[in-house]
N, C-alpha and C positions, 0 to 999 in steps of 0.2 A: 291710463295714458297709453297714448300709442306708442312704438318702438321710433327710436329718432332716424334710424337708417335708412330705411328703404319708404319708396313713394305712398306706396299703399292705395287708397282709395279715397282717402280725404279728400276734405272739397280745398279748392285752390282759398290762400288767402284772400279774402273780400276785401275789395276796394273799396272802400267809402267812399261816396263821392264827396263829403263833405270834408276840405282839410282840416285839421286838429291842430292847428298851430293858432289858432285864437283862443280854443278851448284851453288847451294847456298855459297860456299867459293869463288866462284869468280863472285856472282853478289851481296853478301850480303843481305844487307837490299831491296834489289830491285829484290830476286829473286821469291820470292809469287807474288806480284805486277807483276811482268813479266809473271809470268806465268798463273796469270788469266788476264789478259788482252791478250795475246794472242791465249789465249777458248774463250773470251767475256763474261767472264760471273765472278760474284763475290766469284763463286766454283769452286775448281779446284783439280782434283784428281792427288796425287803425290808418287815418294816412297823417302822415306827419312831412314837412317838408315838400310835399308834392310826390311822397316816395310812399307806396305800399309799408305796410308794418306792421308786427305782430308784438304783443306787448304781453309779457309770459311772469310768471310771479311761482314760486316754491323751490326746495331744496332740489327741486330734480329740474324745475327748467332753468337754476342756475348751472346746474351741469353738463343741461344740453348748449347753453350759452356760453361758456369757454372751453368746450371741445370743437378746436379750432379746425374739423373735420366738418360744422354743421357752419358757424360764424365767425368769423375774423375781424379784426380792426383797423389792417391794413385799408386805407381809402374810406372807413367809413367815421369817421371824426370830423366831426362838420367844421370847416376854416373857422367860423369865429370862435368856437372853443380852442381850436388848437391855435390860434391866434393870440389868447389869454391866458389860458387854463396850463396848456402842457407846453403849446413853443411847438413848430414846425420840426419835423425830424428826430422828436422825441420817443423814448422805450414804447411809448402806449400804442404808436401807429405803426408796430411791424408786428409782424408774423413771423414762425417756423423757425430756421436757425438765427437767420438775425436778430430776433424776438428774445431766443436762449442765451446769445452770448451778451446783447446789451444789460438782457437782465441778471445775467450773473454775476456784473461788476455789481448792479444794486443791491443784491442780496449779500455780497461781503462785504458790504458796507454797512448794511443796516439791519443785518439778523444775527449780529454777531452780538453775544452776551454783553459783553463787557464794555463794547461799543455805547449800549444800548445805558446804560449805568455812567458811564465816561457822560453820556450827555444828561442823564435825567440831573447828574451831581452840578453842571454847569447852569442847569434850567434851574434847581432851586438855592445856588448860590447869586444869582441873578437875580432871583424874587426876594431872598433875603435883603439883597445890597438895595432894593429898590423901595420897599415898603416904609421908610423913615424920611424918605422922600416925600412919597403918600400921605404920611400922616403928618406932613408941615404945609398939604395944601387942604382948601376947600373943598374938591370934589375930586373924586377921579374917574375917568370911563374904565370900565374892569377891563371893556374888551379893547379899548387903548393901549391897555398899560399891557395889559397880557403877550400883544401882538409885539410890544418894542423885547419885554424877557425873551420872550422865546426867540426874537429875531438875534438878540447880542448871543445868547446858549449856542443856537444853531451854526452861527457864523466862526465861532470861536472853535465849535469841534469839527465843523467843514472843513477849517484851511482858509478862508474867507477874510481877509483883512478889512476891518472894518472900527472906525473909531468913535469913541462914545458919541459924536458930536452925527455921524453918520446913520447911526441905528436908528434915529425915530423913524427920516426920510425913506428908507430901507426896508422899514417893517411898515412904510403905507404903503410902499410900493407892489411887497409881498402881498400883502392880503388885496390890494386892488386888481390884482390878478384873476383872485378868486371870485372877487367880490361882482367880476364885472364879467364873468365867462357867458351869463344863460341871460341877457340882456341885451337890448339892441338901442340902450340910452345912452347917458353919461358916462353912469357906471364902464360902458363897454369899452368906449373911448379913452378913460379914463385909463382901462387895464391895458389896452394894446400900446399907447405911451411911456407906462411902467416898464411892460415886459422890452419895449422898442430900447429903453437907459439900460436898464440891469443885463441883459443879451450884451450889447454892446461893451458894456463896461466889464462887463466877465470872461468875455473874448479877448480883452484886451489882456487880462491877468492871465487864462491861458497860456499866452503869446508867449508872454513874462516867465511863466513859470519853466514852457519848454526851451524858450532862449536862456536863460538860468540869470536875467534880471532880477527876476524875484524869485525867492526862497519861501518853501512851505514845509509840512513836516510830511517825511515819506509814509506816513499813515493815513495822511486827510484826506478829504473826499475831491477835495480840486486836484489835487496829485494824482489821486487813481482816474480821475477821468480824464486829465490830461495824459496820462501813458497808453491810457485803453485803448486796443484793437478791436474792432468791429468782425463781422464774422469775415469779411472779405482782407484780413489782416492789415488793413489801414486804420491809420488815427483817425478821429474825429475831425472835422474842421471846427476850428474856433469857435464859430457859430455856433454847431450842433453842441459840442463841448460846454458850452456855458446854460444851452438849455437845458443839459444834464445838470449840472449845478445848481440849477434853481429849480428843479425838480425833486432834488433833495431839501433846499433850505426854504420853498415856497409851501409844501407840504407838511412842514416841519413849522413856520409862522403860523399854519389856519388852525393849529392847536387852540390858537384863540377863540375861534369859533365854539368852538366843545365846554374852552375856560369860561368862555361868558353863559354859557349854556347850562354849566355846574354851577355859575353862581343863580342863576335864575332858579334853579332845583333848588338850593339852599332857603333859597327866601319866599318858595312856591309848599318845601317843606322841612322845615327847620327842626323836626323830629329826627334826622337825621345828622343834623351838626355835630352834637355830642360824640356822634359814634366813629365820625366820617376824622373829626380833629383826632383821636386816640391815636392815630395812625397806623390799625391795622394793615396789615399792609392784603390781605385778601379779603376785605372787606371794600378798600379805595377801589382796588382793579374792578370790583364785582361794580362799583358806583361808575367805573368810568364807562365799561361797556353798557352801565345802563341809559347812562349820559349821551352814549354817540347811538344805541337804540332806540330810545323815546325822540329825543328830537332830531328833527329834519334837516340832514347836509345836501347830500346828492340825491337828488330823485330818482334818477333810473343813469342807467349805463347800458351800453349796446354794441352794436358790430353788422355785418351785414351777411346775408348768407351768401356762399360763396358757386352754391350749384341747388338745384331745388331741394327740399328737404322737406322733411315732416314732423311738428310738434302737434300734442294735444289733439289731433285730429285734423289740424291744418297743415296744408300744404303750403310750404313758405317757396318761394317763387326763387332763381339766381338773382342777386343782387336787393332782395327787399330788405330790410331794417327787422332787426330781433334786438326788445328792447326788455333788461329787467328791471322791475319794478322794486327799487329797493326801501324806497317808502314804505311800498305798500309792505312789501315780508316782510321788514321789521315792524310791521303791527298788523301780522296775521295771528289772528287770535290759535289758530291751529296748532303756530307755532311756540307763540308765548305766553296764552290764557290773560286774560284781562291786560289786554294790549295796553291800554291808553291810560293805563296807571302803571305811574312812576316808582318802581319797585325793585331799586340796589340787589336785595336778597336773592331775586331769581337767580342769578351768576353766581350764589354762593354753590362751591362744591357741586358747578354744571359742566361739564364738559358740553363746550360748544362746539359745532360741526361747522368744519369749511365751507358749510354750501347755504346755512341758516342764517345766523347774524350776518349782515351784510351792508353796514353804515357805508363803506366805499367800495363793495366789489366782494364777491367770491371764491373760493379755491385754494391753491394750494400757492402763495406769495412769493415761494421760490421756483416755482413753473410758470407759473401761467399769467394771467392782468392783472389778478388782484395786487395794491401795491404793498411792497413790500415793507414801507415803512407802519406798515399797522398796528408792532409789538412795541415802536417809539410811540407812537398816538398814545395810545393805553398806558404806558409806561409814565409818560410827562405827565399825563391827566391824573393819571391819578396820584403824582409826587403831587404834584401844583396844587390839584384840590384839597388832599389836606392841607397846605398852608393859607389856601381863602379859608378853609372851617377854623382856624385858628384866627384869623383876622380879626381882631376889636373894627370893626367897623358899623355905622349906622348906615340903613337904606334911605332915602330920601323918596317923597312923591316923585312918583318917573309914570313914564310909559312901558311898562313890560311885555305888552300884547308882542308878537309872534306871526304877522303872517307868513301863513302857507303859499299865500301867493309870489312872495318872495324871495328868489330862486340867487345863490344861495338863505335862508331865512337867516333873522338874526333876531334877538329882542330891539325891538326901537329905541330903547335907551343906551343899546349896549352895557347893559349895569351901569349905574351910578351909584359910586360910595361915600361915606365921609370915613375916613380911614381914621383910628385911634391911634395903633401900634398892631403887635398879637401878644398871643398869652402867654 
């Protein structure tokens, strides 16, 4: 590979004349992957959006991708995601100091040990309280039920007032976020009306909180973001404020995505149940990162160059789109040997590298984009998943198909259960 630095002699990024924005709605998660595999090569020049773009895949063009010397995120998050997904004026669209000090309030909020335990204990007191529930009705959707625990866990150790009667509305609102960010239908509509109530209503508590209407506990996560100073030593505005806040507890809900994703593994391979219920506890973790490796969240993440540069041979133009392909490196066989089987044990006793596994992003989660709630992801998945392997429950005839072209994916059934009790 060539040196990222300097221009060199590479040929300039090629323009395809043809856009890529039809291709990637109908091959989804499979359409980077597709398309360097048929160059042969782990770079592949593309156009997407009407914008030049260079779509880059391995441990070293994740590195060239958040040294924020080559690519940046400031301006390059296209409005309808940040419309849905992150919220206007959120951590993910800045750069340089204001990038470090927003993310610093993130990372003492959710890299902290104890933190991190304080919620996994609230997540599986939530599932406990809720499963006797389950087992008095007919069916349940796993990733239903999943999305209202994790929503009552998260809001309880945020600071976030919220009453039982509030949570289901709450956690569709969450996940319609997500569910509706890479979509230009329903779904889309659906999530920018979410985020339009929840923004709103969260600003309002703000308000509350720094007028001293309403009381939180000076640990929570609405507390520190309502105190926080920006790098320019002012507070946030309400607005921004609350985007913060559902940045934490919207990221925190799509754990359900991963939950219904581990029930599908269970019942795809049930050899594992026995081992997954024992409640190893490095055996769960090894099951969860295999869980957010094998199937498909985010497809790729990007930023845009900020002056010409050079990857791989290309020459990336000021302002083109550098996209990584996280699909595709989590099932590069280079990196993982028989990518597309589902195999817990890789993870055992693996020391994994900032720049490889990459379910939502790369690097180092107290520097740079990757987010920093990633050791809560890993942590709840894999409390939770052992209590589904515990579950007396029956599968029912469903749909479990999976497409790829469905951005975020999900099983079509969302799991359906007949719940007993557990063991």
């Amino acid at each position: 590979m060539c040196g990222a630095g300097g221009l060199g002699t590479g040929p300039l990024v090629r323009r395809p004349r043809l856009e890529n924005s039809a291709l990637l709605l109908a091959r989804g998660y499979g359409w980077l992957p597709d398309a360097r595999r048929a160059r042969g090569r782990r770079t592949v020049a593309v156009r997407l959006g009407g914008m030049p773009a260079l779509g880059i895949e391995g441990p070293d063009a994740a590195r060239f991708l958040y040294d924020e010397d080559h690519v940046r995120r400031s301006h390059a998050i296209p409005e309808p995601v940040r419309g849905t997904l992150f919220g206007k004026g959120a951590v993910h669209t800045l750069d340089g100091q204001q990038h470090r000090v927003r993310k610093a309030m993130f990372v003492s909020l959710l890299m902290d040990d104890a933190r991190i335990t304080a919620l996994v204990e609230r997540a599986t007191a939530a599932w406990d309280a809720a499963v006797p529930g389950w087992a008095g009705r007919e069916r349940i959707v796993l990733f239903d039920e999943a999305a209202e625990v994790i929503t009552r866990a998260i809001c309880d150790w945020a600071g976030v007032p919220v009453t039982d009667d509030e949570v289901p509305s709450l956690a569709r609102d969450l996940t319609a976020m997500v569910d509706g960010f890479a979509t230009a239908g329903p779904r889309h509509w659906r999530a920018r009306r979410a985020r339009g109530r929840r923004e709103a209503w969260l600003a309002r508590l703000v308000e509350d909180v720094r007028s001293g209407a309403t009381t939180v506990s000076g640990s929570s996560v609405v507390d520190a973001v309502a105190r926080h100073r920006d790098a320019d030593g002012e507070r946030l505005d309400p607005r921004t404020a609350a985007v913060e806040v559902i940045n934490v507890i919207r990221p925190t809900a799509a754990i359900s995505w991963f939950l219904a994703f581990s029930g599908h593994a269970l019942v795809r391979w049930p050899r594992y149940c026995e081992r997954l219920a024992a409640g190893v506890p490095g055996f769960a973790e090894a099951w969860a990162h295999e869980v957010c490796r094998f199937y498909p969240f985010a497809p790729f993440i990007g930023g845009r160059a900020p002056r010409a540069v050079e990857w791989d041979g290309e020459r990336v133009p000021a302002g083109a789109m550098v996209l990584l392909d996280l699909y595709g490196q989590n099932h590069d066989p280079d990196l993982w040997g028989d990518p597309y089987s589902f195999r817990p044990e890789r993870f055992l006793d693996r020391e994994i590298g900032a720049f490889e596994l990459v379910p939502q992003g790369a690097g180092d989660p107290r520097t740079n984009h990757r987010c920093p709630g990633e050791q809560i992801v890993v942590a709840v998945l894999a409390a939770l998943s052992i209590r589904l392997a515990r579950l007396q429950a029956d599968v029912p005839e469903q749909d479990l198909s999976i497409s790829l072209r469905r951005i975020p994916a999900k099983p079509v059934s969302g799991v359906v259960l007949r719940v007993r009790g557990t063991d």
